[in-house]
C-alpha positions in Angstrom: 0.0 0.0 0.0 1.3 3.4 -0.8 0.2 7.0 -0.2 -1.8 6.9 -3.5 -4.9 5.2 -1.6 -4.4 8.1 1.0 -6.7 10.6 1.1 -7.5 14.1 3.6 -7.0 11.3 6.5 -3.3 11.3 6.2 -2.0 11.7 9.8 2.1 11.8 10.2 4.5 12.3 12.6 8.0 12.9 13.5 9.3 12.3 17.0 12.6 13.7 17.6 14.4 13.0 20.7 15.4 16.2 23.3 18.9 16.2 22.8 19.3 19.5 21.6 20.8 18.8 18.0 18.6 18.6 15.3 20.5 16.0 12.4 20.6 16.2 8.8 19.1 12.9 9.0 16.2 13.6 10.9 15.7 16.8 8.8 15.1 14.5 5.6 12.7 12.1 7.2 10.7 14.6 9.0 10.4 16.3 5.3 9.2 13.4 3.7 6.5 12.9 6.6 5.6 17.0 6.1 6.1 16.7 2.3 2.9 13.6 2.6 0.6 15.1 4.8 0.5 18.1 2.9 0.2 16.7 -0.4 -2.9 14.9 1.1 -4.2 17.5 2.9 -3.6 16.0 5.9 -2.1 16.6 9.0 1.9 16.5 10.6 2.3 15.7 13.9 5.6 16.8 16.3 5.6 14.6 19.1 8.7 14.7 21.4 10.4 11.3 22.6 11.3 12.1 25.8 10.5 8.4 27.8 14.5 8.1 28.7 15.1 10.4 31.4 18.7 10.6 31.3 18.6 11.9 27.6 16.0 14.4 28.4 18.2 17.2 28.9 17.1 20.7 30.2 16.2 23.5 27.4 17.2 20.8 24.6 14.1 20.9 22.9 14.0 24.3 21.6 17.0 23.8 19.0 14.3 21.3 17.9 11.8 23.3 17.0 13.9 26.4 16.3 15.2 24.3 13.7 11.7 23.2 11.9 10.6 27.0 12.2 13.5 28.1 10.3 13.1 25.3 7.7 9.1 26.6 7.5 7.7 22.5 8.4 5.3 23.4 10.6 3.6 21.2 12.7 -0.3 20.8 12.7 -0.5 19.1 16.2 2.3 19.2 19.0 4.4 21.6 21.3 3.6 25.0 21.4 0.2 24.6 19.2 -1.6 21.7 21.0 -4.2 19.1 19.6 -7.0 17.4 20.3 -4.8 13.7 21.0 -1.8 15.4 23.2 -0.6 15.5 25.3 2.7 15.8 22.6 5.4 14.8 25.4 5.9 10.8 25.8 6.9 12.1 29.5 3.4 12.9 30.0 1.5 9.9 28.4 2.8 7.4 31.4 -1.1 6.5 32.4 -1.8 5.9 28.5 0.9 3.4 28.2 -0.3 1.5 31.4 -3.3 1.1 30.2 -1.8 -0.5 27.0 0.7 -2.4 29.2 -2.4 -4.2 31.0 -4.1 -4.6 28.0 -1.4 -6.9 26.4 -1.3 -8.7 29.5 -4.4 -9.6 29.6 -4.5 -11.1 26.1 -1.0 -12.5 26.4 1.1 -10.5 23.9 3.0 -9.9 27.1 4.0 -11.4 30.9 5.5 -10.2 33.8 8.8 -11.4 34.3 10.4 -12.1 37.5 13.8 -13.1 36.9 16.5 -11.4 38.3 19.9 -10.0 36.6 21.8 -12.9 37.6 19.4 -15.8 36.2 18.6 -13.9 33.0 23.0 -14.1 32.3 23.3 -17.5 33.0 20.9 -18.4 30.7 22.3 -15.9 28.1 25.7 -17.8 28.8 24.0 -21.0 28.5 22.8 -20.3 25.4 25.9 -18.7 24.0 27.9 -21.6 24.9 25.1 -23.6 23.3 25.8 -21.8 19.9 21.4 -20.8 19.8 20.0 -18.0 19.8 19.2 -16.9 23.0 15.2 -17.3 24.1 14.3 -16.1 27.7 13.0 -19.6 29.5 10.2 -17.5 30.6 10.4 -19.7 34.1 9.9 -16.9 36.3 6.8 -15.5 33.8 3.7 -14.4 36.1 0.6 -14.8 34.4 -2.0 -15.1 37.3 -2.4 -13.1 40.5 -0.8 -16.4 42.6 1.8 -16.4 40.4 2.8 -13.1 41.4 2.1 -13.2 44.8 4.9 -15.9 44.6 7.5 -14.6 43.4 7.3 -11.0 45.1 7.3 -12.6 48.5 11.0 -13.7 47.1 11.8 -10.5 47.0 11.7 -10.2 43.2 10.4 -7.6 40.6 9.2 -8.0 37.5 9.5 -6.3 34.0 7.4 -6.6 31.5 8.2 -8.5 28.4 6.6 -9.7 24.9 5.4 -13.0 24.6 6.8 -13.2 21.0 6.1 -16.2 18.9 8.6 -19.0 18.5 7.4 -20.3 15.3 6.5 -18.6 12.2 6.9 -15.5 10.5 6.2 -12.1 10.7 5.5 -10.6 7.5 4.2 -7.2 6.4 4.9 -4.8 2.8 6.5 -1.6 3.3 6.1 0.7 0.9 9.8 1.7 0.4 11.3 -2.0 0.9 8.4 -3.8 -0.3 7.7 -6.9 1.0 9.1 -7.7 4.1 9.3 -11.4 6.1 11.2 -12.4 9.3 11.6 -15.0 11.6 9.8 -14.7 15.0 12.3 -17.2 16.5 15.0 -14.6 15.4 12.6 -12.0 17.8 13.3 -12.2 21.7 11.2 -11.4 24.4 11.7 -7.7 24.6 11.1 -5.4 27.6 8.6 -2.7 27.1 8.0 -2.1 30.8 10.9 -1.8 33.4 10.5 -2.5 37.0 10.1 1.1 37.8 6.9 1.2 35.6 8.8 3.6 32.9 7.7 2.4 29.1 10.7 1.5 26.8 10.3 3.1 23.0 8.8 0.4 21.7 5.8 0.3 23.6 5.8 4.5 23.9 5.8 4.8 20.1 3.2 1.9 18.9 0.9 3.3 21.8 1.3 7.3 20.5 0.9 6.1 16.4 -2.8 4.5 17.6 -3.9 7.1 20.3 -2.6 9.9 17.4 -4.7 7.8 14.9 -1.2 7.9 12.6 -1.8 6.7 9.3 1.7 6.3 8.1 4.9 5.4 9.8 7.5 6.8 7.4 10.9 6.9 9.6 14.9 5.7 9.1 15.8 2.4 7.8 17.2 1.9 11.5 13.9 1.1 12.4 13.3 -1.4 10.2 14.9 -4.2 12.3 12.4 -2.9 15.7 8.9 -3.3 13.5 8.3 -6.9 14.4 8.0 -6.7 17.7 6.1 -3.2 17.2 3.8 -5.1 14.9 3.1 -7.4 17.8 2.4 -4.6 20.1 0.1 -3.2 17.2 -1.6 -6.2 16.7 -2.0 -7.1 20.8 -3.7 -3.8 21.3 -6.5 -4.9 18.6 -5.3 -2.6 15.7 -3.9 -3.3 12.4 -0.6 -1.2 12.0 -0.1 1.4 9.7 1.3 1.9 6.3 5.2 1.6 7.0 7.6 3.2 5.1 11.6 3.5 5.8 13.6 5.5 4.3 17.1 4.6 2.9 20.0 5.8 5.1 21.6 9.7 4.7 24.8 8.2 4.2 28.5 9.5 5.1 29.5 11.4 1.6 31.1 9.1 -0.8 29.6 5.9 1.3 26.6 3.7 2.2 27.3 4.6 6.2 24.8 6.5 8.3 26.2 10.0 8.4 27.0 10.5 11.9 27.3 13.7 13.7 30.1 11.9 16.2 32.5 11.2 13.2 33.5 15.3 12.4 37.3 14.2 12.5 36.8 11.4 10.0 34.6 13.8 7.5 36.9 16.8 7.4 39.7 14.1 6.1 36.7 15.2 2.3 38.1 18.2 0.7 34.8 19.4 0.3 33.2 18.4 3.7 36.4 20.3 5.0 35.7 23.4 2.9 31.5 23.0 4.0 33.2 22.8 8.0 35.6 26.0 7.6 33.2 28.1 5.9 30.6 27.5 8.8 33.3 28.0 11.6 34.3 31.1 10.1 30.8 32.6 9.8 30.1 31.6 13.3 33.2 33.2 15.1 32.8 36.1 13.3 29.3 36.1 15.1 31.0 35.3 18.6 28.8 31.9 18.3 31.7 29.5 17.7 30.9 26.0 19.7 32.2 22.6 20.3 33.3 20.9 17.3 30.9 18.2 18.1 27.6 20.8 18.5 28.0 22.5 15.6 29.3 20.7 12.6 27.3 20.0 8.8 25.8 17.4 10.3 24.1 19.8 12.4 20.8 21.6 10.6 21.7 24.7 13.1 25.3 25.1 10.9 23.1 25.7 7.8 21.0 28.3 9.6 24.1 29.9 11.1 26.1 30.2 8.0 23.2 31.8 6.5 21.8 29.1 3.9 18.7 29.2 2.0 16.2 26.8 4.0 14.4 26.3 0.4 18.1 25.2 -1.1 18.5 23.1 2.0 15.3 21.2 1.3 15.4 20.9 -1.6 18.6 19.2 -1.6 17.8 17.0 0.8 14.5 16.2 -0.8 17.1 14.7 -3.3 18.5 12.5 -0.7 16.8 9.2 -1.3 13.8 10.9 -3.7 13.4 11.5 -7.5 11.1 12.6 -9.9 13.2 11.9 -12.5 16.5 11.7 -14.3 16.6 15.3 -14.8 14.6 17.2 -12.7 16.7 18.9 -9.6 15.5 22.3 -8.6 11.9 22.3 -7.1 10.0 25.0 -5.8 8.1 24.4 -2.3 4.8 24.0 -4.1 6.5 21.7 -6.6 7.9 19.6 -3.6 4.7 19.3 -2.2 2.6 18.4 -5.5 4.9 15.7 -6.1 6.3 13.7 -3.6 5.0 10.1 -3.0 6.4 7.3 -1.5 6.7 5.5 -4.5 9.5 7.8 -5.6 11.3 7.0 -2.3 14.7 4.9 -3.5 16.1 1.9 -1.9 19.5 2.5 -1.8 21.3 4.8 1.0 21.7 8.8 -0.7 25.2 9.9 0.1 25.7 13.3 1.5 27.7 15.8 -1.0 28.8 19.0 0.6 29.1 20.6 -3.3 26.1 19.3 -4.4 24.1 21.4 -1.5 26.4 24.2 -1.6 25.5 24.6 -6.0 21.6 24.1 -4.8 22.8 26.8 -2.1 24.0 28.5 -4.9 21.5 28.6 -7.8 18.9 29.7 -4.9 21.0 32.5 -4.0 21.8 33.7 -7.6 17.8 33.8 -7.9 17.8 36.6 -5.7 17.3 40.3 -6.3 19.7 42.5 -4.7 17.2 43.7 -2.3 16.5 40.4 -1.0 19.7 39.2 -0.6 20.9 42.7 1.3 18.1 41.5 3.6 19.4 38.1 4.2 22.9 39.5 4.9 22.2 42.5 7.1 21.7 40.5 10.0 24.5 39.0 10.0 26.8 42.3 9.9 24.3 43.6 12.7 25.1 40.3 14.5 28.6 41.2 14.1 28.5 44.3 16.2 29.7 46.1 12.8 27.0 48.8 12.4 24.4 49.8 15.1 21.0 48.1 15.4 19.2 48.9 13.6 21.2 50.3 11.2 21.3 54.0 9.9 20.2 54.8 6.8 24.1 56.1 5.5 25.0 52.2 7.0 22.7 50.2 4.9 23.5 51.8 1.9 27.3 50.5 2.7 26.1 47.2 3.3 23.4 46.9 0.3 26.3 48.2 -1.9 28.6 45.5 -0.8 26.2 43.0 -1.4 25.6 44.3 -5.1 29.4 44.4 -5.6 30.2 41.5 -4.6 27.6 39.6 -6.3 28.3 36.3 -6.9 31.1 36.1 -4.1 28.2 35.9 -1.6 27.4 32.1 -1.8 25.6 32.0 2.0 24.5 35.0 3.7 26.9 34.8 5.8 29.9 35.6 3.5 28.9 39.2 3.9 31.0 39.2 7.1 34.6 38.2 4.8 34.6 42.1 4.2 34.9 43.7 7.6 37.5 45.5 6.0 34.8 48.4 4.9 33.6 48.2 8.9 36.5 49.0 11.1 38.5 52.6 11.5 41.2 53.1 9.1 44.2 52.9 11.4 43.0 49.1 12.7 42.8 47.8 9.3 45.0 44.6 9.2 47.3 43.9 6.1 48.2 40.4 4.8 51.7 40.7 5.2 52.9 38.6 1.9 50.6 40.9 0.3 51.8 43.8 1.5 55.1 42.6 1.0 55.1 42.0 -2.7 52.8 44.9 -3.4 53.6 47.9 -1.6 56.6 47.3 0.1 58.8 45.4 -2.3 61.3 48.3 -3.8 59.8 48.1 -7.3 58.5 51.3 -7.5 55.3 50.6 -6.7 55.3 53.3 -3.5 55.7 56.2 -6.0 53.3 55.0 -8.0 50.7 54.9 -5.0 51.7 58.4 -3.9 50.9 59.3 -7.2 47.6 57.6 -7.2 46.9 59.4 -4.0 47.1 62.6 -5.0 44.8 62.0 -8.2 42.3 59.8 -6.2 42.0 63.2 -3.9 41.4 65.6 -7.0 39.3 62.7 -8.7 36.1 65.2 -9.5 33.5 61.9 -8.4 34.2 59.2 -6.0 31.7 57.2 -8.1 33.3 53.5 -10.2 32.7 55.1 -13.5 34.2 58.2 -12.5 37.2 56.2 -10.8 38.0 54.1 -13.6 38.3 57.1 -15.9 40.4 58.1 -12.9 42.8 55.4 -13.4 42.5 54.4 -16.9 43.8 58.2 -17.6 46.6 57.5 -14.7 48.0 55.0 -16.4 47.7 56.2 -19.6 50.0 59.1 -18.7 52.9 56.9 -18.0 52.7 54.3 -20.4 51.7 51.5 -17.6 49.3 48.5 -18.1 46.3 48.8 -15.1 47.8 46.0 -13.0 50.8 48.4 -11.9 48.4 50.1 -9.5 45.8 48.4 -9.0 46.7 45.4 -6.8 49.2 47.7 -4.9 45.8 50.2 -3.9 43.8 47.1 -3.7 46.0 45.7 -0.8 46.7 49.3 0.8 42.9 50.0 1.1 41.6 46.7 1.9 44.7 44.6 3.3 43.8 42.1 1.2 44.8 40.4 -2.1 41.8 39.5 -3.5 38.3 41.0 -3.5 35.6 42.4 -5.5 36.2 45.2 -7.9 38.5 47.9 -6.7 36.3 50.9 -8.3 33.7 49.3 -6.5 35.6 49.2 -3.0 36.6 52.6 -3.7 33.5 54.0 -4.1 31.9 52.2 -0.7 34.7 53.3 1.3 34.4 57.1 0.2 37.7 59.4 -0.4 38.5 60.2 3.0 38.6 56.9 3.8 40.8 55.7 0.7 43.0 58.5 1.2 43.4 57.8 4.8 44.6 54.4 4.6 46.5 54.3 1.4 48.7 57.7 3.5 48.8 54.6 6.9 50.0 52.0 4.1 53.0 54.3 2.7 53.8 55.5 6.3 54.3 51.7 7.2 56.6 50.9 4.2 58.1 54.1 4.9 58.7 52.3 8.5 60.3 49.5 6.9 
């Protein structure tokens, strides 16, 4: 069964854990699940996975959700908008999943189980040395009120466990894998109850699909292995499961491994996952927001929103992860996206990660820009900066917006805007590359006089405007005989400290001629200096 039969009932859900970091991953899937019930009309629900305490960490959630409002999947049912099946925390559901617990009791899907620690390992180890699979004896299993009576006035606890079949198999279609069949002797007895009375995942997750009426289960292929047992849990509460669907592995680039946000070290060993890494870092210190390696790294959605990416070139690419439409088709609008995704497009095979690919989506959204909207993407991040006052004066967004225009192209994330702080701080704490400086100003090769030349025409120069400025120069030149490169790089360097930029009539013009004047006078002083 596919989404094809589904109709305005589509109910879906994504269930991150609290842990603060909101993967790459678990961006995709969580898509896909958005990308359906929207398509049908239906509705997305954000349920947080909170039943292990010890992972529930304080104030971890709102990355979470900071994340999916920044990506624009919003969420029909859940935190912060509520629902008619919450609550939307697993933390808060504890009397729902005892109902279920008794409930599978009482038809035998599941026992109590009074073993303690130290049986249950010597009959692991019996097994093991055996060479079977290991099967719990289900000696100490309660099933009456005697029975427990019994063993509790030993002393003992019980957990609760599924009475899975020993013979048969378990078989079911998903509608990315297709038809599915496993062993129930290959199944153990799982815990879905500890002795405390706290629910494992298992149990928490089937429960929360059929309270939330959940229509589709569309999650990682690392869930593939737990649906068994969940389909025994389905089926002992009276219900049929859902349609399942799991999706093929984001995978590490160039690989068919999970992507893994512990593994930065390995990664940055990739050219281009390196170049991804430094890029972000860059942005990020600039911002004072530089953090553990292992907190904010590509694996990381909050890098992307750091850096300044497009959330529409973000999803798109990683609707591409694992999903086609066809041979050719790469660049989707959100209405496109929505219009046509279906499982059945869903590919088998893990999608490998590839930092270039997202960063020419990153691109080609970016290039589709005005100049007015990509100012306004970039501003922030020079306000951010501590650069120009918040909010900024009018005299100060004209500096940035002109930036923006001049560099164009050069501006691949919004956050690149913050490579030129050279047009932001006073003239006398501008900071030279010193090779540059070296070879272009203060190498004897007459390239001094020629910028005290330049210096005095630049402050008779009748416009400080680039068309202006390049008749400036051309005619400079043009007087001596000299090709354009004799001058330029040597002001290029002495205005900026840099190299490398943008066009210098351009730079010229945004820095104004007190400015240019000012720092080319600092420059020859400081060859002067030696």
């Amino acid at each position: 069964m596919n989404d094809h039969a589904a109709g305005a009932g589509v109910r879906v859900r994504f269930a991150p854990s609290p842990t603060g970091y909101l993967h790459i991953g678990g961006v995709r899937t969580a898509l896909f699940n958005w990308l359906l019930a929207r398509r049908h009309g239906g509705a997305f629900v954000l349920r947080v996975d909170d039943t292990d305490a010890q992972r529930n960490l304080d104030d971890a959630l709102e990355p979470i959700l900071e994340g999916f409002r920044w990506l624009g999947l919003d969420w029909d049912e859940g935190p912060g908008v509520g629902g008619a099946r919450g609550p939307y925390f697993q933390s808060q559901r504890l009397a729902i999943y005892q109902r279920a617990v008794e409930t599978l009791l009482e038809r035998g899907s599941a026992y109590r189980d009074y073993a303690r620690p130290e049986e249950i390992q010597a009959e692991r180890a019996e097994a093991e040395a055996a060479r079977r699979p290991y099967h719990a004896s289900r000696r100490w299993a309660a099933r009456t009120a005697e029975e427990r009576a019994r063993f509790e006035a030993e002393g003992r606890t019980s957990v609760v466990r599924l009475a899975m079949p020993r013979e048969g198999s378990c078989r079911f279609v998903d509608a990315v894998k297709g038809e599915v069949e496993v062993e129930w002797a290959s199944e153990a007895d799982h815990v879905v109850q500890r002795a405390d009375g706290s629910c494992l995942y298992h149990l928490a997750s089937v429960v929360d699909d059929v309270e939330m009426g959940i229509t589709h289960v569309v999650r990682a292929e690392e869930h593939l292995s737990n649906t068994p047992r969940q389909i025994w849990i389905w089926r002992g509460l009276g219900v049929e499961p859902p349609v399942l669907a799991h999706l093929p592995v984001v995978a590490e680039p160039g690989s068919k491994v999970k992507l893994s946000k512990r593994k930065l070290d390995k990664y940055l060993k990739n050219p281009q996952f390196a170049g991804l890494y430094e890029r972000g870092r860059t942005i990020a210190a600039k911002l004072g927001r530089e953090a553990a390696a292992d907190t904010f790294n590509p694996v990381i959605v909050d890098f992307y929103r750091i850096s300044g990416f497009l959330p529409d070139a973000l999803l798109n690419y990683l609707m591409l992860l694992g999903w086609s439409l066809d041979s050719e088709t790469e660049i989707l609008s959100g209405e496109e996206r929505i219009a046509h995704f279906s499982l059945d497009g869903v590919n088998k095979s893990p999608a490998s990660f590839d930092p270039d690919k997202l960063l020419s989506f990153q691109e080609r959204y970016m290039q589709a820009l005005s100049i007015d909207e990509r100012f306004a993407l970039c501003l922030p991040f020079v306000e951010q900066a501590g650069w120009v006052t918040t909010p900024a004066t009018p005299s100060l967004r004209a500096k940035v917006l002109a930036i923006v225009a001049a560099a164009g192209d050069r501006i691949k994330v919004a956050g690149d805007v913050l490579d030129y702080e050279e047009f932001f701080v006073p003239d006398d704490s501008l900071e030279y590359d010193e090779k540059a400086f070296e070879k272009r100003i203060r190498k004897p090769n007459g390239a001094t006089e020629l910028l005290r030349a330049i210096r005095d025409a630049l402050a008779s120069a009748p416009e400080f405007t680039p068309p202006s400025l390049e008749v400036s120069f051309q005619s400079f030149v043009a007087a001596r005989g000299l090709a354009l490169g004799a001058i330029v790089h040597a002001v290029r360097v002495a205005v900026t400290g840099k190299a490398v930029g943008f066009g210098l009539f351009d730079i010229l013009s945004i820095l104004g001629r007190e400015a240019t004047l000012a720092r080319i006078d600092r420059a020859l002083a400081l060859a002067s200096a030696g």
